[in-house]
N, C-alpha and C positions, 0 to 999 in steps of 0.2 A: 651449224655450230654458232653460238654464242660469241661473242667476241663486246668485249669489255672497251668501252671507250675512254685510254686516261686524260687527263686531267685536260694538258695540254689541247687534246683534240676537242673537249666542250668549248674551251676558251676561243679556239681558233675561229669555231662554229659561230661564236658570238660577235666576232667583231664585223663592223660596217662592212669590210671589201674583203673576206676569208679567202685563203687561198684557192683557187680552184681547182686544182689537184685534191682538197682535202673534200670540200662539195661534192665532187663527182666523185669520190667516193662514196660517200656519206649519203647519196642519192643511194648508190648503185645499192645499199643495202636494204636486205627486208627490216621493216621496225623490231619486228619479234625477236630477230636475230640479234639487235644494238642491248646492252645493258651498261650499266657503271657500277664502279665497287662505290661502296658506301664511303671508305676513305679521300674521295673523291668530292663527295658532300660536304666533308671536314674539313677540308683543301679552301677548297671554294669559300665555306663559312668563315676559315680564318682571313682568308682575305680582304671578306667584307669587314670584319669585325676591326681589322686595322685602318680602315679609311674612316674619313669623317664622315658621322651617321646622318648630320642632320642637311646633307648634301644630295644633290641627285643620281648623282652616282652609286651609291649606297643602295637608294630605292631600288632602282635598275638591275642591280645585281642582284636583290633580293628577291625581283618580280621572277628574273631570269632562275635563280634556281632553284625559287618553288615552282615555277613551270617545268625543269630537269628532273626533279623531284615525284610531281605528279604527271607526267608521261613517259619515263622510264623507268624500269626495272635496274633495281637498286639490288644489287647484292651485296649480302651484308659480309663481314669477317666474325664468321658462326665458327664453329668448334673445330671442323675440315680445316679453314682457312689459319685460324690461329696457329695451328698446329707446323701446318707448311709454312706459315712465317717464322714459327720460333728454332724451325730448322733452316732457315734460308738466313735468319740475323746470327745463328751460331757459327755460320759459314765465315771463315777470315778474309776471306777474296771479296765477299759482301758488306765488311764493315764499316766501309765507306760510304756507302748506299743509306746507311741506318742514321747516321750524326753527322753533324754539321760543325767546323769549330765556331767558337763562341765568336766571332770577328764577322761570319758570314751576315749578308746582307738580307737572304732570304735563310732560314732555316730548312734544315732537313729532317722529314720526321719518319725517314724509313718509309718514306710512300710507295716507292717502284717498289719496295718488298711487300708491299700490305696489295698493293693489289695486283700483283703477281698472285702473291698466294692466292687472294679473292678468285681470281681467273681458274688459277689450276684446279681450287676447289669446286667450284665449277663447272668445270668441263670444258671452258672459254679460252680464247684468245686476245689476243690485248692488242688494241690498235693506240700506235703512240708516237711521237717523233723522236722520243729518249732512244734509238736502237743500240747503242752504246751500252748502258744500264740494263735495259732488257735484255741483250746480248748477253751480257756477263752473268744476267740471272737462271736466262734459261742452259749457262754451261751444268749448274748448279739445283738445276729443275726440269730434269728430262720430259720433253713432252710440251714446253710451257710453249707455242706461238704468238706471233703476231704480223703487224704488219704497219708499217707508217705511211700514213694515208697522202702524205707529202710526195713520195717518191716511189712508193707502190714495192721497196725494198721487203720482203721478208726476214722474219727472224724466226 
């Protein structure tokens, strides 16, 4: 099975001393099996896009996620995916997942839901440290798995 790496877990992947619970996961997998929703590339892009470009930092993250980019499989949110989001943002239990208030430091653009659906569309499961969010989506998304590679917890 397929299993979706969010967001958090590339990021962790990246830094100098990543967790090693998240490693030996991330080992133990076959490549074929690892993908990312494309929501995840827009994650990323926004991030770089708010630091200063003409930094080294900027470069780095950029090298970093055209390498993401061109050695994984990217799944996109195609017409399946759309679909299972624009039921999973109607849901009221989930509308907090979707917006952010205008005061938030980091915005929220309904990501757990875009690549939830990405996943479910899919066929995938989601590996993420959010189990909280992902919890509450898969009440709302029968079927949807995962698993946080932190503490090897299932959802």
């Amino acid at each position: 099975m397929t299993t979706v790496l969010d967001t958090d877990v590339l990021s962790e992947l990246r830094l100098p001393n990543p967790n090693p619970n998240v490693t030996a996961w991330f080992a133990a997998q076959p490549a074929a099996d690892l993908a990312i929703a494309s929501f995840s590339v827009a994650e990323i892009e926004y991030g770089i896009a708010r630091i200063p470009q003409s930094g080294l930092l900027a470069a780095q993250l950029t090298a970093w996620l055209n390498s993401i980019v061109a050695t994984q499989l990217v799944l996109p949110l195609d017409a399946a995916a759309a679909r299972i989001f624009g039921r999973l943002i109607a849901v009221p239990a989930l509308r907090n997942l979707s917006a952010s208030p205008p005061q938030a430091r980091k915005p929220r653009f309904a990501g757990d839901l875009v690549i939830a659906a990405t996943a479910f569309a899919h066929q995938a499961g989601v590996a993420t440290r959010n189990l909280s969010d992902f919890r509450l989506i898969a009440q709302h998304c029968p079927g949807l798995a995962g698993i946080d590679p932190w503490t090897r917890q299932a959802f």
